[in-house]
N, C-alpha and C positions, 0 to 999 in steps of 0.2 A: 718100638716104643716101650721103655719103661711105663708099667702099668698103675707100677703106685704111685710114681714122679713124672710125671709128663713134664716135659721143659718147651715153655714160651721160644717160638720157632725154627724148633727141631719135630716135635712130633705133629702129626698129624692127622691121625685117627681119631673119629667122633670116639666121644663119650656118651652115653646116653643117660639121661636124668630121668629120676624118678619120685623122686624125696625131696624134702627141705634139708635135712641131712647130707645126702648126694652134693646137693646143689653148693650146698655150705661148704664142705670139704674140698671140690672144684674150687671153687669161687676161691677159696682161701689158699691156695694153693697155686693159684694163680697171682693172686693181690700179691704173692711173698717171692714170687718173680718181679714184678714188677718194676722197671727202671724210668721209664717217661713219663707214661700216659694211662689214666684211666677215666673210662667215660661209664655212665649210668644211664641207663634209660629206662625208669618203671613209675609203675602206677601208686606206688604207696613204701617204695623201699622195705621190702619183706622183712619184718625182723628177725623170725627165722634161718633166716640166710644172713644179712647185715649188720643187722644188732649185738654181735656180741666183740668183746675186748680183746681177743687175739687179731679179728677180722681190722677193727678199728687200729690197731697200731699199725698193721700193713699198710693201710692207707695213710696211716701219717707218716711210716718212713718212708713211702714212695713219695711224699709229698718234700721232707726233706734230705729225700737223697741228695739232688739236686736244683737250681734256682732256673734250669729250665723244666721241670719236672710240673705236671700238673693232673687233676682232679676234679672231674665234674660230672655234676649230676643232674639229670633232666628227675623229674619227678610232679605227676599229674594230679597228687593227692597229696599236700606240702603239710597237712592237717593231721594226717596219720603218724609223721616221723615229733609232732607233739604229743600228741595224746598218747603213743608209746615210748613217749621219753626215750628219744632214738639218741643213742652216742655218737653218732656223724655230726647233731648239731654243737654240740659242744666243742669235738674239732673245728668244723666250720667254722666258729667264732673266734676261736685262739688260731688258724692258719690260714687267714683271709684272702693273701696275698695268691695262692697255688691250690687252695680248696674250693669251689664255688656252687653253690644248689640253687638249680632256677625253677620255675615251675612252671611247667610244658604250656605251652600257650593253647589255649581253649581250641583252635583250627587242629591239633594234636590230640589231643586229649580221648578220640576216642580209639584209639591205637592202642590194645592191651596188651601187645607184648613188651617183657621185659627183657633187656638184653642187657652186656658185659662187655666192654672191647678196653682188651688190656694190651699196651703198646703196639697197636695197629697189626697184631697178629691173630690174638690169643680169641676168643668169641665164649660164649656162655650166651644162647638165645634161649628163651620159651617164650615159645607164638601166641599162649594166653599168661600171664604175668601172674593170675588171680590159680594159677596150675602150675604143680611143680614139673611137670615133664619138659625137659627140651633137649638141648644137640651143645655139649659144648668141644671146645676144639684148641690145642694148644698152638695150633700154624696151619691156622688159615688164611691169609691177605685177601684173598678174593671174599671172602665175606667180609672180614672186617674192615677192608673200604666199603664193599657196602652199605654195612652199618653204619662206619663214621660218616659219608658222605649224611645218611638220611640225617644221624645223630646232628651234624654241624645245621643241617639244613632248620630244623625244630629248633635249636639251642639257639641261631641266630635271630629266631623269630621269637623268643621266651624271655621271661626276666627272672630280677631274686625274685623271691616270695614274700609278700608283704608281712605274710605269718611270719614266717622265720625273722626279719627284718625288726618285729616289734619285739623279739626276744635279746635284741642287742641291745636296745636301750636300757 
């Protein structure tokens, strides 16, 4: 494995997290691979990790690479990415169509880990979402169908957010 480049399903050694720093650099690193799919799954979208303008254009050129390319985020605390003036929701509202943020249905909600699956390979979990340590991995599949499996299973049972919803009008 390239240790400073890890590449979405070629390497396959954990990484280990320890920092919001850590986390961010993963994370962004990953989002700048990204060709299909990215999925979210946290308690309040760290802005630490989320929040900042390199990270957000990843996700909008993965949004349009392509018109089958998509983005979605579960999130259990829709209140947080307000009150921190999060830059996801601003994409969200100018790329409707391949961006979507739902807000983890209450039966979920008390699940605090945050996790990352990038093109059904790539993973970034922490088992407490409200902690920076976790396991992330640039080819995985056995976890991250995992992941997607639980992810699709909440997501199908979740809606938009009515917070986020009043922000379009």
């Amino acid at each position: 494995m390239n240790a400073t480049n890890p590449i979405i399903g070629e390497d396959s050694q954990d990484i280990e997290l320890d920092s919001s720093s850590v986390n961010y650099d993963v994370t962004l690193q990953m989002l700048t691979q990204a060709s299909r799919s990215v999925d979210i799954f946290s308690q309040k979208l760290d802005s630490k990790i989320y929040n900042h303008r390199e990270l957000i254009e990843q996700i909008k050129t993965c949004v349009l690479g392509s018109s089958h390319s998509r983005v979605r985020i579960l999130i259990a605390n829709p209140e947080a990415l307000i009150t921190h003036r999060h830059q996801i929701i601003d994409l969200a509202q100018r790329l409707t169509s391949n961006l979507e943020i739902r807000h983890t249905h209450a039966d979920y909600r008390g699940d605090t880990q945050d996790f990352l699956l990038v093109d059904e390979r790539a993973t970034i979990r922490r088992p407490h979402g409200d902690r920076y340590e976790g396991i992330a991995n640039f080819n995985n599949p056995a976890m991250a169908k995992e992941l997607g499996h639980y992810f699709d299973e909440v997501w199908n049972h979740s809606s938009p957010s009515p917070e986020l919803r009043r922000l379009h009008l």
